[in-house]
C-alpha positions, 0 to 999 in steps of 0.5 A, a space after each residue: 869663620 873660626 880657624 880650627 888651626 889656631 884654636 889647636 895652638 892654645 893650651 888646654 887651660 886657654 881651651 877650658 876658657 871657651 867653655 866658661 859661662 860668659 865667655 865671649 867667643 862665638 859658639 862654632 869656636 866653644 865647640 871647636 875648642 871642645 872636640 880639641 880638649 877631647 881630642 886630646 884626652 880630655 874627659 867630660 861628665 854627662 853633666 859637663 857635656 850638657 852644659 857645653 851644649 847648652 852654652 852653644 846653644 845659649 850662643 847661637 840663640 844669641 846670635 840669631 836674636 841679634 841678627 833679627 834685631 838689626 834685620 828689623 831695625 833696618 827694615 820698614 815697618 809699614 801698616 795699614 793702621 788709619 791712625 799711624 803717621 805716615 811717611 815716605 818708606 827707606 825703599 822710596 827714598 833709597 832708590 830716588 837717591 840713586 837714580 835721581 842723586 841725593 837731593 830729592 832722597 834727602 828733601 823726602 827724608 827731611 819731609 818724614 823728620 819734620 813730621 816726627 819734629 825732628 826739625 835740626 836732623 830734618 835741617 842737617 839730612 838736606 844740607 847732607 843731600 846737597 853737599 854731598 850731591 857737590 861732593 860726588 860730582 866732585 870727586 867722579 868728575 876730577 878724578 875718574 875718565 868716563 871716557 875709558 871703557 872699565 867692568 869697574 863703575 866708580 860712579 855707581 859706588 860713589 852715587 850708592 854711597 849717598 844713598 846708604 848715607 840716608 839711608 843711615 841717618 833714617 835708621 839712626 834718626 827715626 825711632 825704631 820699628 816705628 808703624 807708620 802708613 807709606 805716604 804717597 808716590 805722588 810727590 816723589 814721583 814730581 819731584 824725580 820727574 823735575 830732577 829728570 828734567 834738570 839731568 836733561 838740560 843740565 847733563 854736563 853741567 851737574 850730572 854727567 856723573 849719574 849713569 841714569 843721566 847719562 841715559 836721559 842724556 842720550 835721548 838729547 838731539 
């Protein structure tokens, strides 16, 4: 959001500044700083008025070009081309860190880096998953007494965070806007069911910080 208070305490040479070409303020600011300039008895031509609108315009276009830019190298590119490489999708591997912690996200993840011969990352994304699976069960065990009742749940923000940190190096890692075939859920699917079976008899031991385990946990005689 542009102030329009702090805008108003600059002088007018320092407005006509957010009306050059090339300027790098954002264009709710150009036009802010151009009903201060008018405000104050400035008198633009026509042709000075289109081109401030034009600027504007030139901005937001700008904008809307660079947010749609982040949105799709952020998302999947699935489709349905038979020649496509296929891979585990972000959104797999998003949700198995999260429910199942970071392992079984990081092994997925490995697995689609390894089929782009991506053989170092794929080696640093598994060592990633394991050393922070450590990490948060590390910190959430040591530092926060589940055994207080709280509407705040540090483990939901710490086992997200794993999962954003794959999610990251997909993104960073995998080259962009890649098409690529969704793989299977067959092996995630074995994998999350081998990793509910450790929450199961391993609960205090390794996962008393995962709230899915702590569910699983319950079912326990």
């Amino acid at each position: 959001m542009v102030n329009k208070n702090v805008l108003r305490k600059l002088s007018d040479q320092e407005l006509e500044g957010y009306l050059k070409e090339g300027n790098r303020f954002v264009p709710e600011a150009v036009q802010i700083a151009f009903e201060i300039l008018e405000e104050r008895g400035r008198t633009f031509s026509e042709i000075e008025k289109t081109a401030v609108q034009q600027l504007i315009q030139h901005k937001k276009e700008e904008e809307e070009a660079k947010h749609t830019e982040e949105v799709e190298t952020w998302k999947d590119h699935i489709t349905q081309d038979s020649k496509a490489i296929r891979l585990y999708s972000r959104m797999t591997i998003f949700v198995s860190s999260v429910l199942f912690s970071t392992i079984p996200g990081a092994i997925l993840l490995a697995l689609n880096l390894i089929r782009l011969k991506k053989y170092f990352p794929a080696f640093l994304t598994v060592v990633f998953g394991f050393l922070f699976f450590i990490f948060q069960a590390y910190v959430l065990i040591s530092r926060f007494d589940f055994g207080t009742t709280s509407s705040y749940s540090p483990e939901i923000g710490v086992v997200a965070a794993g999962a954003l940190g794959l999610l990251v190096i997909s993104v960073v890692v995998t080259p962009k806007k890649l098409p690529y075939q969704a793989e299977s859920y067959m092996f995630p699917v074995i994998l999350c069911v081998v990793t509910a079976v450790l929450m199961y008899f391993y609960f205090p031991e390794w996962f008393s910080y995962n709230p899915f385990a702590r569910t699983i946990h319950l079912f326990r005689p």
